[in-house]
C-alpha positions as CSV (number, residue, x, y, z in Angstrom):
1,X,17.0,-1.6,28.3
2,X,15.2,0.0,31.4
3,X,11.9,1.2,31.5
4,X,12.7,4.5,32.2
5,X,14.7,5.1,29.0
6,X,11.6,3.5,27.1
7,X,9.5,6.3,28.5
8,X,11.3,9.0,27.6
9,X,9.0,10.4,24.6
10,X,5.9,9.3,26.7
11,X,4.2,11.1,29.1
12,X,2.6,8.7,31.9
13,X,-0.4,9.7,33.6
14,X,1.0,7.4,36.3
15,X,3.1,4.6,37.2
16,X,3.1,1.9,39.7
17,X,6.1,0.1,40.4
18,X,9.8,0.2,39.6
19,X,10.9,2.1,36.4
20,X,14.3,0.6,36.4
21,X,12.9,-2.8,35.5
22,X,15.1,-4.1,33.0
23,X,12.8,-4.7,29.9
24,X,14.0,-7.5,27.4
25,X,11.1,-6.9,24.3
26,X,8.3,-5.1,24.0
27,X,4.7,-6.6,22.5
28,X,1.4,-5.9,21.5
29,X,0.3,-9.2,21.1
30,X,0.1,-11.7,24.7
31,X,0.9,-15.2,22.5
32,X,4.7,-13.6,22.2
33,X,5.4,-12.5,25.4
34,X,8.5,-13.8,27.1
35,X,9.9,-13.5,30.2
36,X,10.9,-9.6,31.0
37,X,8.9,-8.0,28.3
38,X,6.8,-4.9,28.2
39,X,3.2,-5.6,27.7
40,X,1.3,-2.7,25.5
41,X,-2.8,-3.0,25.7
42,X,-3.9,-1.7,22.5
43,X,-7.6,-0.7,22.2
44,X,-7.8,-2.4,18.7
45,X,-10.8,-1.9,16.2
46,X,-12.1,-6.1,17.0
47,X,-10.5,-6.5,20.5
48,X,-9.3,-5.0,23.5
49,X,-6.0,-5.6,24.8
50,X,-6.4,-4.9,27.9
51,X,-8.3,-8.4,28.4
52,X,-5.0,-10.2,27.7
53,X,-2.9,-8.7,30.4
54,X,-3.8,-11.5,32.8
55,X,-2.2,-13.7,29.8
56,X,0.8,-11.5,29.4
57,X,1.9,-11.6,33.3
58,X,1.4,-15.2,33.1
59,X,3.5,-15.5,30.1
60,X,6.5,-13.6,32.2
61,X,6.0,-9.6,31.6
62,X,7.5,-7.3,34.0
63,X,5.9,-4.0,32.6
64,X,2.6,-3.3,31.8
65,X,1.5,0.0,29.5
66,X,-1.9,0.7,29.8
67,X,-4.8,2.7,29.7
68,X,-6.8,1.2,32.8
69,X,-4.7,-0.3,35.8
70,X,-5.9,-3.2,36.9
71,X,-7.8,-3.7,40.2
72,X,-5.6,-6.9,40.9
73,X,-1.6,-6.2,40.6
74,X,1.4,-8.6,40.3
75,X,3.9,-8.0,42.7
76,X,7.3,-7.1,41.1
77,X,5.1,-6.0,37.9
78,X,5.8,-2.0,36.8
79,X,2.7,-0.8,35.7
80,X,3.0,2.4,33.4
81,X,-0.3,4.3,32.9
82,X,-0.9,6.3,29.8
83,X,-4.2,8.0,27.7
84,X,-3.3,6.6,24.9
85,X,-1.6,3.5,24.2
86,X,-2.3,3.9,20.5
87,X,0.0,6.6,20.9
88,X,2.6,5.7,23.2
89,X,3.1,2.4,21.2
90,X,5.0,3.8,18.5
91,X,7.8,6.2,20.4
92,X,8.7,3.3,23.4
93,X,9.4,0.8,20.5
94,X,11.4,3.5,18.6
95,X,13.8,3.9,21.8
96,X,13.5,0.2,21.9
97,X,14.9,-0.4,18.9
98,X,17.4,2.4,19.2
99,X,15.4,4.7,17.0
100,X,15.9,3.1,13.7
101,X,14.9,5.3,11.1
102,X,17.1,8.5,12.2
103,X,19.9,6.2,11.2
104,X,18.0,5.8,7.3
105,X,17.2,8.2,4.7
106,X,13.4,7.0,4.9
107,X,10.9,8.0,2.6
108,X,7.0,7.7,3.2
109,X,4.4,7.2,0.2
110,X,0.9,7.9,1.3
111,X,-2.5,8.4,-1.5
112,X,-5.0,5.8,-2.6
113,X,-3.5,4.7,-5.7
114,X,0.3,4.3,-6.6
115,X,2.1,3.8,-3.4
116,X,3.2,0.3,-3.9
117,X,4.9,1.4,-7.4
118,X,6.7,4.7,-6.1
119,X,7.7,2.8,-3.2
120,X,9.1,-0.1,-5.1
121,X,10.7,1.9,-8.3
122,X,12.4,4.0,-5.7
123,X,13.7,0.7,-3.6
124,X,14.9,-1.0,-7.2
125,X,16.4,2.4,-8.6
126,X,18.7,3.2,-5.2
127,X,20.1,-0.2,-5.6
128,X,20.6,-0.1,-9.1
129,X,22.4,3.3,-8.2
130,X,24.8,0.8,-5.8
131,X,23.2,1.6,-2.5
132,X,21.9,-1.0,0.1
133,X,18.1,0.1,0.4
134,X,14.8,-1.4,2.6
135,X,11.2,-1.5,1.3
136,X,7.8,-1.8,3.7
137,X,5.2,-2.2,0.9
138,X,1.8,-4.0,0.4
139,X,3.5,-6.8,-2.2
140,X,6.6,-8.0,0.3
141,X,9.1,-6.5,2.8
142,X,12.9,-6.4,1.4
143,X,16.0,-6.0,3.9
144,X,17.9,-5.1,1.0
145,X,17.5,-8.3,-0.9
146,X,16.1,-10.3,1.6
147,X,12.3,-10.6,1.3
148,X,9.9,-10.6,4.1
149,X,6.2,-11.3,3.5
150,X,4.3,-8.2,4.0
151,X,0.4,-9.1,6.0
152,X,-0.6,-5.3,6.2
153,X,0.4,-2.0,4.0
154,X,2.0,-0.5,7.0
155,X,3.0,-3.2,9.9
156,X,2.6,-2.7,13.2
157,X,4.8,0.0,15.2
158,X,6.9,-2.8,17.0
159,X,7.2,-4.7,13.8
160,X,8.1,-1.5,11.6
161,X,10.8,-0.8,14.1
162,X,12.6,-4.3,14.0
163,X,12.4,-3.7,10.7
164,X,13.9,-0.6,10.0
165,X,16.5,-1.7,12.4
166,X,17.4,-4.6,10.6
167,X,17.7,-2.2,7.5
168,X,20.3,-0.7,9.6
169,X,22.3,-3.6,10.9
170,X,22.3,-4.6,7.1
171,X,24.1,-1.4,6.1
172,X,20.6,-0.2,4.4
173,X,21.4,3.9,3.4
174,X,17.6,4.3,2.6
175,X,14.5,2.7,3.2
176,X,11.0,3.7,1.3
177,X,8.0,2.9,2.6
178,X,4.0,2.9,2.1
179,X,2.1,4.6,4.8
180,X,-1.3,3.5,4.4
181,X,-4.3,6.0,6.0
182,X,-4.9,3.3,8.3
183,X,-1.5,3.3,9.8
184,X,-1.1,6.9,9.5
185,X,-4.9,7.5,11.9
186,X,-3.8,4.8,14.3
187,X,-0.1,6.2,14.9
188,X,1.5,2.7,13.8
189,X,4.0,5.3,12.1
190,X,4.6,7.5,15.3
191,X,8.0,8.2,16.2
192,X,9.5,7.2,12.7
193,X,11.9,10.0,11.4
194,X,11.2,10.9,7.9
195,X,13.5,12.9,5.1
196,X,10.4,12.9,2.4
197,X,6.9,12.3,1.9
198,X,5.1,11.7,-1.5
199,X,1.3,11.6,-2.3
200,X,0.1,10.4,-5.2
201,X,-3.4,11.1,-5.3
202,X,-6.9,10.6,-3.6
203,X,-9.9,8.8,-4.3
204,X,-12.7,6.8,-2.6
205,X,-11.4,4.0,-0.8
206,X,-11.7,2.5,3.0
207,X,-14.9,4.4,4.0
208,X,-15.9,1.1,5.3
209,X,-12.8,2.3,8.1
210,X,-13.1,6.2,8.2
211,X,-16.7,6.7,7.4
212,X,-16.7,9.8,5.3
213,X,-13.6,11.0,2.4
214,X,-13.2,13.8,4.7
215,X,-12.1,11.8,7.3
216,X,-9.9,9.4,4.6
217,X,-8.8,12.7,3.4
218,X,-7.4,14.4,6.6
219,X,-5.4,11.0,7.9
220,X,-3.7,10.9,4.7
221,X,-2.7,14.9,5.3
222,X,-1.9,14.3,8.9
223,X,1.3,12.0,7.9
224,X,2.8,15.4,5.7
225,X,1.3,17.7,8.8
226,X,4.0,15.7,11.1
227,X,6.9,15.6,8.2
228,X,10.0,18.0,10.0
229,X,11.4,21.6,8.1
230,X,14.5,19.2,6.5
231,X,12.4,16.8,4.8
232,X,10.7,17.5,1.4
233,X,7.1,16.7,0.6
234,X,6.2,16.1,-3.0
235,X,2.5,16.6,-4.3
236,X,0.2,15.7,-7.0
237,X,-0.6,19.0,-8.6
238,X,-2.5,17.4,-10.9
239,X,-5.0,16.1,-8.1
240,X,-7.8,18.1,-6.5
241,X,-6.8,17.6,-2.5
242,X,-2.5,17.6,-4.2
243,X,-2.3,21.1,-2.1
244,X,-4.5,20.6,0.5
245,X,-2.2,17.6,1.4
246,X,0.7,20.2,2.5
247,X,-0.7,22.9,2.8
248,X,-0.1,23.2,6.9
249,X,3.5,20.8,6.1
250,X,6.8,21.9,7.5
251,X,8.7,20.7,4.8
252,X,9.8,22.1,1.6
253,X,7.1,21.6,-0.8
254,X,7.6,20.3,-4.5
255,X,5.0,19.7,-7.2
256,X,4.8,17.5,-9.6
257,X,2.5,17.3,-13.2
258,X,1.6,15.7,-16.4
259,X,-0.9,18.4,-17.1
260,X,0.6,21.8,-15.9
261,X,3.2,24.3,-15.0
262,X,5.3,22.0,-11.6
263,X,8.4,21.5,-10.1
264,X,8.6,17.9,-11.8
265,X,6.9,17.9,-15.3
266,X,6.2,15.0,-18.2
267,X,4.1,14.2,-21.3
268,X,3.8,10.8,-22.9
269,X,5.4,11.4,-26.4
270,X,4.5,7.4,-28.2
271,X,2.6,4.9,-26.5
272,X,2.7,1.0,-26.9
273,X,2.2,-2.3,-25.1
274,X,5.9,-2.5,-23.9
275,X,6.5,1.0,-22.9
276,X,6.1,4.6,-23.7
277,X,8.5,7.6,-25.0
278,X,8.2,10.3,-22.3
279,X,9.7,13.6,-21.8
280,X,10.6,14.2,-18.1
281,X,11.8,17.8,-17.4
282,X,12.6,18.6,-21.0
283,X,14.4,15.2,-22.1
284,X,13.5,12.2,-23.5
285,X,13.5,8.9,-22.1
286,X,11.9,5.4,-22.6
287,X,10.3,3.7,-19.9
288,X,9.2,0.5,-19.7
289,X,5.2,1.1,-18.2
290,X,2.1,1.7,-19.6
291,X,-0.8,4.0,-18.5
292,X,-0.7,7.9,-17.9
293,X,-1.5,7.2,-14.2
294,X,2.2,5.7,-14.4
295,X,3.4,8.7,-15.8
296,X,2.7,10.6,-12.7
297,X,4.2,7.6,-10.7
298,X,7.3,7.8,-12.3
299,X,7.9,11.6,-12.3
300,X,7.0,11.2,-8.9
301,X,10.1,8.6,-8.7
302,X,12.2,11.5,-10.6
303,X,11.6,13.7,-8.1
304,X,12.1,12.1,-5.0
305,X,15.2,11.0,-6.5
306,X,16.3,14.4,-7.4
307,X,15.7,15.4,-3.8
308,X,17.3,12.9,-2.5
309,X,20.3,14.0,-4.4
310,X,20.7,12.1,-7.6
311,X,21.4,14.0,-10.8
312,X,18.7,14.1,-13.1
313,X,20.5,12.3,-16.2
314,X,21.6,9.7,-13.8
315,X,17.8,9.4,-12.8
316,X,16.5,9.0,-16.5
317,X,19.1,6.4,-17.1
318,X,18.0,4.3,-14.3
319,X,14.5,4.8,-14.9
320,X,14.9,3.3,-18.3
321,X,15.8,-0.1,-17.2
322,X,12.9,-0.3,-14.3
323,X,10.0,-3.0,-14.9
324,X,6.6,-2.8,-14.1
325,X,5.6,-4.0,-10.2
326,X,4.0,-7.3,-10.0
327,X,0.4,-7.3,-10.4
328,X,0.4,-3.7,-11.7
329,X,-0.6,-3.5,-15.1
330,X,1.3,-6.9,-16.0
331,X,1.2,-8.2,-19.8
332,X,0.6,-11.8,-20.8
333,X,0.7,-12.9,-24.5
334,X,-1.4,-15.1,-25.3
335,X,-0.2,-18.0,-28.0
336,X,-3.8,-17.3,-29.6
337,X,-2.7,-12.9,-30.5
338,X,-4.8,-11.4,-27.8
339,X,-2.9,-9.8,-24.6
340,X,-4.1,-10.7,-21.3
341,X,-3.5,-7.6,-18.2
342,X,-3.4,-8.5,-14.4
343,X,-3.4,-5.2,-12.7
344,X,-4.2,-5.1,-8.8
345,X,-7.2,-2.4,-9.4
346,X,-9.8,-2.5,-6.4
347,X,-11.2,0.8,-6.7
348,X,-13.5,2.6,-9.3
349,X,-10.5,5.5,-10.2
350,X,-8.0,2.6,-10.1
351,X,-10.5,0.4,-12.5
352,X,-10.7,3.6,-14.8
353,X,-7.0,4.2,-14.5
354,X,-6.0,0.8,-15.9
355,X,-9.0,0.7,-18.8
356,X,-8.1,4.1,-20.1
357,X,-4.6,3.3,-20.4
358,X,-5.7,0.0,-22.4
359,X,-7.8,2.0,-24.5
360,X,-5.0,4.7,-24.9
361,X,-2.8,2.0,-26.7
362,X,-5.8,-0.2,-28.1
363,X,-7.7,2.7,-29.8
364,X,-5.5,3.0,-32.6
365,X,-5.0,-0.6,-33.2
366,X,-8.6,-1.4,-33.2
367,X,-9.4,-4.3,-30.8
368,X,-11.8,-5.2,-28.0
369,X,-11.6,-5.4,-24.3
370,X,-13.0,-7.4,-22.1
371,X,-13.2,-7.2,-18.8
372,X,-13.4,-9.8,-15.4
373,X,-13.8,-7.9,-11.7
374,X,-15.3,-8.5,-8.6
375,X,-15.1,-6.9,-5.0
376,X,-13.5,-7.9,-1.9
377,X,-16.4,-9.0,0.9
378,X,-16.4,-6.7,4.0
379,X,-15.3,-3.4,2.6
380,X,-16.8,0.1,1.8
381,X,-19.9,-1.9,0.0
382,X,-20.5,2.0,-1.3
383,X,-17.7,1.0,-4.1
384,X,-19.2,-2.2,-5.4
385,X,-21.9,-0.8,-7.9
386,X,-19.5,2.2,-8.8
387,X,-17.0,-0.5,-9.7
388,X,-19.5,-2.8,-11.9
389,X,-20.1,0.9,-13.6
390,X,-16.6,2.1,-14.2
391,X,-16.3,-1.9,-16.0
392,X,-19.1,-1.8,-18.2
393,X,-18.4,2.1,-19.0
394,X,-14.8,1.0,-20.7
395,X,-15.4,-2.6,-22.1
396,X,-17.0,-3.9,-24.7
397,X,-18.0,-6.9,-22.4
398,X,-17.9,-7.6,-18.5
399,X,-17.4,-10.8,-16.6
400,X,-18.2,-10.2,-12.9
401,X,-16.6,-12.9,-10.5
402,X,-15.2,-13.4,-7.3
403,X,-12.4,-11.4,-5.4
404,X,-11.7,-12.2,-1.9
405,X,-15.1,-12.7,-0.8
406,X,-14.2,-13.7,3.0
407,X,-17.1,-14.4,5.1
408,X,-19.5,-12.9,3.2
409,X,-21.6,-15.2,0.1
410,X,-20.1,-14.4,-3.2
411,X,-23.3,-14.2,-4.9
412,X,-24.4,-11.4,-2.6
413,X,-21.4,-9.1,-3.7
414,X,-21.8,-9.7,-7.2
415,X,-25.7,-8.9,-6.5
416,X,-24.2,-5.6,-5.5
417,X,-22.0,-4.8,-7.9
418,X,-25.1,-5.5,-10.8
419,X,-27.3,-3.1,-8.2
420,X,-25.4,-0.5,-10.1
421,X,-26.6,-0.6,-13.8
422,X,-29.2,0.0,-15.2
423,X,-31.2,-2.8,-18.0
424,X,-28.9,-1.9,-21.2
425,X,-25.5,-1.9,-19.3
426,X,-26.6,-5.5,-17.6
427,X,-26.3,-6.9,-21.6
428,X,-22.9,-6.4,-21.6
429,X,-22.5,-8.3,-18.5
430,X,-22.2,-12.1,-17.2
431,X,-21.7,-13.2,-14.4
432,X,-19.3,-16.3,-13.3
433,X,-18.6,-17.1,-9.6
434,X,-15.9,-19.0,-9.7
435,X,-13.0,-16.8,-10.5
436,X,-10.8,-19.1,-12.7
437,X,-14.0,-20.2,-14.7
438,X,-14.4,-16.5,-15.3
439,X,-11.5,-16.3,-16.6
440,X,-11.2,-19.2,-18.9
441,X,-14.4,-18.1,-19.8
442,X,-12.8,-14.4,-21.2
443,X,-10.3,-16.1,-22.9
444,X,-12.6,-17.7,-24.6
445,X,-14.0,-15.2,-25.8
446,X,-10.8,-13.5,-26.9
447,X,-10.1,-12.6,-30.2
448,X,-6.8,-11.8,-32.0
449,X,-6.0,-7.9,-30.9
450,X,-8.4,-7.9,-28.2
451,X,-7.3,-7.0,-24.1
452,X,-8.2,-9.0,-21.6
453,X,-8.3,-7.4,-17.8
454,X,-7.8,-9.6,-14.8
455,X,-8.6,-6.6,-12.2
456,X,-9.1,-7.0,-8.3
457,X,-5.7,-8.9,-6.8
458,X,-3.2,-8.1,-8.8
459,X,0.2,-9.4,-6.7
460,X,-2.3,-11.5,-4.3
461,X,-1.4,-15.6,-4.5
462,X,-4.3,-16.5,-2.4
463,X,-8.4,-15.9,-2.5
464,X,-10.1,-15.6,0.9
465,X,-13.5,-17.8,1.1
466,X,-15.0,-18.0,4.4
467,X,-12.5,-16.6,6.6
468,X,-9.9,-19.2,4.8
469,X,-7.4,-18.2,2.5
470,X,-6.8,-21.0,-0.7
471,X,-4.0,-20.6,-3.3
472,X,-4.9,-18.5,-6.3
473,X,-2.8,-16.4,-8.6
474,X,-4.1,-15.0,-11.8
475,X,-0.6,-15.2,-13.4
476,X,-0.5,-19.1,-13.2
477,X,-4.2,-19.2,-14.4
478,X,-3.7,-17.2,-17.6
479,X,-0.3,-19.1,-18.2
480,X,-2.2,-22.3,-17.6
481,X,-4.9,-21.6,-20.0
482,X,-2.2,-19.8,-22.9
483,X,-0.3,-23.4,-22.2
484,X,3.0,-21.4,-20.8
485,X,5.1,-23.4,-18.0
486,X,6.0,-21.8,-15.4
């Protein structure tokens, strides 16, 4: 493809050199650069990428987007100058790619808790309905049922593109998607053509990134600010920033609620360990979930579907036979009576979330719960004691371990996480380092028709110590421990 037709949504300050260069790939990253590719420096949040140019001509490129120019030109070398390569990024590898996700009914899922279930009961349910479907989530990347590990929420624009483009060369009809507020504030989703949006809802998370929930707040809304008059955006009426979300949206705005007068309405009718009677819209269906925060995730799946064009029996049908997502408020027997929970929870509403829907089911049996949590090292540090607080508020005991500490001394987050309570909320706690000790040491002290809550990574098969990730899944530890083979 030529330059020129990968600058047609960009608008170049300047450019040096000849704009008919034929342009084989376009890259962000200097290691995978070949011969005839476009080179974009990105001003990331660690590095600067305009210190690998030198690396990038080396390694063949004939086009450079940029920022700066450099003083020093290759000969033969186009040299494309824009103000923001952040920016431009995402439109040149749309055209490159042959603009991907105009050819997909694509659906973005943006809030701080739920996008990874919406996404991926919308993904399972439009192939269960006989379509060929993608899914860009936090857990894995399908190409209808071909898996791709997922590293990031949202990959990178060049990345998301191939992707989506390879949903299309597989037949894919739709493709849903989470959009995380990082993505959506660096424009790693600019370009993309959406039909819907969804937001779940909106609590403190990544202020470590955008530095006040204001600013969290307003990337989210920026992703349903850019959604075209065709699409539809559904809300969260039942959330306190649901309206503010779409409130400057072109689309066609639909509600939905568990707790009031909306477009898309439901109320739990029985709950138990292996599911809950709901009534969606007036009819009654069984769904295989626990947790009233899942009730809002799948009426937010209802909805979408029913703007996508489904019929709403057909919907409930489906919806029926849909399973929880791994590492979201996952069930283990134990052999010994008591029922262990891995749920991916890293957030004080998401930590509440999963312990009231425990307790909504547990309550009437009678029962304790105990709970083991940590925090991952290097983010908001803000959310460490309100964790510990939100653990010790729901359980009748605490075991605070490790998450995925990184770089940072394990000790020194759990020091932070017991900053938070006071001298009678420290008795309920212990505290256990090593995160599979921590566990054993909670099913120990299980009893029959107690709960057990393995919070923090949920889906993750690795823990992060000192910049090195090692194998560790909660799943195989709890079936270790209960003696189940795998």
């Amino acid at each position: 493809m030529k330059l020129s037709e990968l600058l047609k949504n960009v608008e170049p300050l300047q450019v040096i050199g000849d704009t008919e260069t034929e342009v084989t790939g376009v890259n962000i990253d200097s290691r995978k650069v070949a011969p005839g590719n476009l080179f974009i420096a990105m001003r990331g949040t660690q590095v600067d990428g305009h210190k690998f140019i030198p690396k990038a001509l080396e390694l063949g490129a004939t086009a450079i987007l940029c920022e700066d120019v450099p003083e020093e030109r290759k000969e033969g070398v186009a040299y494309v100058q824009v103000e923001s390569t952040e920016m431009a990024v995402g439109p040149v590898a749309t055209q490159f790619y042959g603009d991907p996700s105009r050819k997909l009914k694509l659906v973005g899922v943006t809030g701080t808790n739920g996008k990874t279930t919406i996404a991926t009961l919308l993904y399972n349910m439009f192939r269960k309905f006989g379509y060929k479907a993608g899914l860009l989530s936090t857990v894995c990347n399908y190409i209808d049922g071909e898996a791709i590990p997922a590293d990031h929420t949202t990959p990178d624009p060049i990345e998301l593109n191939e992707l989506l483009a390879k949903m299309v060369d597989a037949g894919c009809e739709y493709a849903f998607m989470e959009c995380s507020s990082h993505a959506i504030h660096q424009h790693r989703i600019g370009g993309l053509r959406y039909v819907g949006g969804i937001f779940t809802n909106l609590t403190r998370d990544h202020l470590d990134y955008h530095k006040t929930f204001e600013n969290y707040r307003n990337a989210k809304k920026m992703f349903f600010d850019g959604l075209p008059k065709e699409a539809f955006a559904i809300t969260n009426a039942d959330d306190k920033n649901g309206m503010i979300m779409v409130q400057n949206t072109k689309a066609e705005v639909k509600t939905y609620s568990t707790q009031r007068a909306a477009d898309f309405t439901a109320k739990i009718l029985e709950e138990h360990f292996d599911g809950m009677l709901l009534e969606i819209d007036g009819k009654d269906v069984f769904v295989q979930f626990i947790g009233r925060f899942n009730v809002s995730n799948l009426l937010a799946v209802y909805g979408a579907a029913v703007m996508l064009g489904k019929k709403p029996e057909d919907i409930l049908v489906v919806l029926s036979t849909l399973k929880s997502v791994n590492g979201r408020l996952e069930p283990i027997a134990s052999p010994d009576g008591y029922t262990a929970i891995v749920d991916y929870a890293h957030t004080p509403d998401a930590l509440e979330n999963v312990l009231r829907a425990i307790h909504d089911v547990l309550d009437a049996k009678g029962g304790h719960v105990i709970t083991v949590c940590g925090a991952g090292g290097h983010r908001d540090k803000g959310k460490r004691p309100l964790m510990a607080q939100e653990a010790v508020k729901q359980s009748d005991k605490v075991i605070l371990t490790s998450d995925n500490p990184r770089d940072e001394e394990p000790q020194a987050i759990i020091d932070d996480m017991m900053a938070g309570l006071n001298a009678t909320q420290k008795k309920k706690v212990i505290t256990i380092v090593d995160r599979k000790e921590a566990i054993r040491t909670a099913c120990m002290m299980a009893q029959k028709g107690d709960v057990i809550l393995v919070a923090g990574k949920g889906h993750e098969t690795y823990q992060e110590i000192n910049g090195v990730k090692h194998h560790f899944d909660d799943h195989e530890v709890l079936r270790d421990i209960f003696g189940i083979k795998q």
